[in-house]
C-alpha positions as CSV (number, residue, x, y, z in Angstrom):
1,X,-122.2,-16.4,63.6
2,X,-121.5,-20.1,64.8
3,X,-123.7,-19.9,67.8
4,X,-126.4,-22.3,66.1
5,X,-123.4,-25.2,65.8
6,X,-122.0,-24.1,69.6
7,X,-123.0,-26.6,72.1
8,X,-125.2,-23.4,73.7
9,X,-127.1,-22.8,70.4
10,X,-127.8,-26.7,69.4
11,X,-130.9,-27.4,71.5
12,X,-132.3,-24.8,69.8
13,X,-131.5,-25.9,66.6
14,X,-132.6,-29.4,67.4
15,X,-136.0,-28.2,68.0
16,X,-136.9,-26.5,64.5
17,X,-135.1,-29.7,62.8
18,X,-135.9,-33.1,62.3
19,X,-133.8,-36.1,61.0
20,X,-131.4,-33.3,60.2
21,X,-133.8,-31.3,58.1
22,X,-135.7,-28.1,58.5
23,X,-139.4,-29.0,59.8
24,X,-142.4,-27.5,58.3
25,X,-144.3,-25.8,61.4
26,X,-148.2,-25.0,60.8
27,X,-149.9,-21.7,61.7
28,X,-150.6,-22.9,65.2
29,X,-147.4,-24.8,65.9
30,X,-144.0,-23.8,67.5
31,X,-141.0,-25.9,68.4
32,X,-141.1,-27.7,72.2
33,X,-138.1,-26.1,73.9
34,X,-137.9,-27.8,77.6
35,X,-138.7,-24.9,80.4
36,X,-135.4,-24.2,81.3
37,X,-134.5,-23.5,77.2
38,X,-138.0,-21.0,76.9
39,X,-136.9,-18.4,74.7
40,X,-139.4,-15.1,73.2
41,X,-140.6,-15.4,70.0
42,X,-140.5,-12.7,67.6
43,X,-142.9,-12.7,65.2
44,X,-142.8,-11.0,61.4
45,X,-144.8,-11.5,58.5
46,X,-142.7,-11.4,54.8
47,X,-145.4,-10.5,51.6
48,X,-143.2,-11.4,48.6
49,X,-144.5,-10.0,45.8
50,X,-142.9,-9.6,42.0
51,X,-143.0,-10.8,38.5
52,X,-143.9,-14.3,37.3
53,X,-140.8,-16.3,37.7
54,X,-138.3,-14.6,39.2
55,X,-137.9,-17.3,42.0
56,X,-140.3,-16.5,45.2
57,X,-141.3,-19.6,46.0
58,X,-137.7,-21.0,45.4
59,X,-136.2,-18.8,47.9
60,X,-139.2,-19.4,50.1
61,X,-138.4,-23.4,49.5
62,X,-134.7,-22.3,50.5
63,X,-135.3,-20.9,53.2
64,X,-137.4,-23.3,54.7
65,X,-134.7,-26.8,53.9
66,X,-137.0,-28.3,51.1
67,X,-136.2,-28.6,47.4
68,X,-137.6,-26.0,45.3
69,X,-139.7,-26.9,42.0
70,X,-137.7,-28.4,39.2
71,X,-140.5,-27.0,37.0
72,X,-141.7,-23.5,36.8
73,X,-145.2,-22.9,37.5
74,X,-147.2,-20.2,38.3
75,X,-148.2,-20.0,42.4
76,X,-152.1,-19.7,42.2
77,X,-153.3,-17.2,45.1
78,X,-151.5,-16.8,48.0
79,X,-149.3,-19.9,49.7
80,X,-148.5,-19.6,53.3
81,X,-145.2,-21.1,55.2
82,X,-144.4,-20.8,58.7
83,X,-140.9,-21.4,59.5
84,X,-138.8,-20.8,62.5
85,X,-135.2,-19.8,63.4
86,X,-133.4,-19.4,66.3
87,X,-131.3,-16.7,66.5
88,X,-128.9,-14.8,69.6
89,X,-128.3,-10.9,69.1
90,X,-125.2,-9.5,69.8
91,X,-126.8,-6.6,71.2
92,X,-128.9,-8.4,73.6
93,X,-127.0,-11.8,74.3
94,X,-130.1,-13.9,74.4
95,X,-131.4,-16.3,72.1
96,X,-134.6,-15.7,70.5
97,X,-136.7,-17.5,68.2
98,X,-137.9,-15.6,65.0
99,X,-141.1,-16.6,63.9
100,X,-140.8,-15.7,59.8
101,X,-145.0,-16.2,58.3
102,X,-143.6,-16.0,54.9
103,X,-146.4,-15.3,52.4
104,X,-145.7,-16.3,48.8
């Protein structure tokens, strides 16, 4: 569960943050991992879908390291985020990189 902190997890970490917070990646962008650090990407696509203001785009806000909205307000259409996390399997015992579209 600590791998991320473990000084064989940081580089990793270091690559989706930036001045210690999470960075926002565009559709088209991925972290620069150095050659000897290149890792597969998984990729997944999360559709969150429910009621008016039962907290979507907060936990989508969470998830990604920014501050949700102090104000509720209704999300017009559909609001994209691209985040990434690095992650090592215990099944596997190499470090991948989960690429999470998450689709509020």
């Amino acid at each position: 569960p600590g791998w991320l902190l473990s000084p064989a997890g940081r580089p990793y970490l270091d690559s989706v943050l930036h001045k210690n917070q999470r960075r926002v990646f565009g559709l088209l962008e991925r972290p620069a991992l150095p050659p000897a650090l290149a890792v597969p990407t998984v990729t997944y696509k999360l559709f969150l879908a429910g009621r008016s203001g039962v907290g979507k785009t907060a936990l989508v806000a969470w998830l990604g390291g920014t501050p949700a909205p102090p104000a509720h307000h209704e999300t017009l259409g559909i609001e994209a985020t691209t985040l990434f996390w690095p992650a090592k399997p215990r099944a596997s015992g190499r470090p991948v990189l989960f690429q999470l579209h998450l689709w509020d």
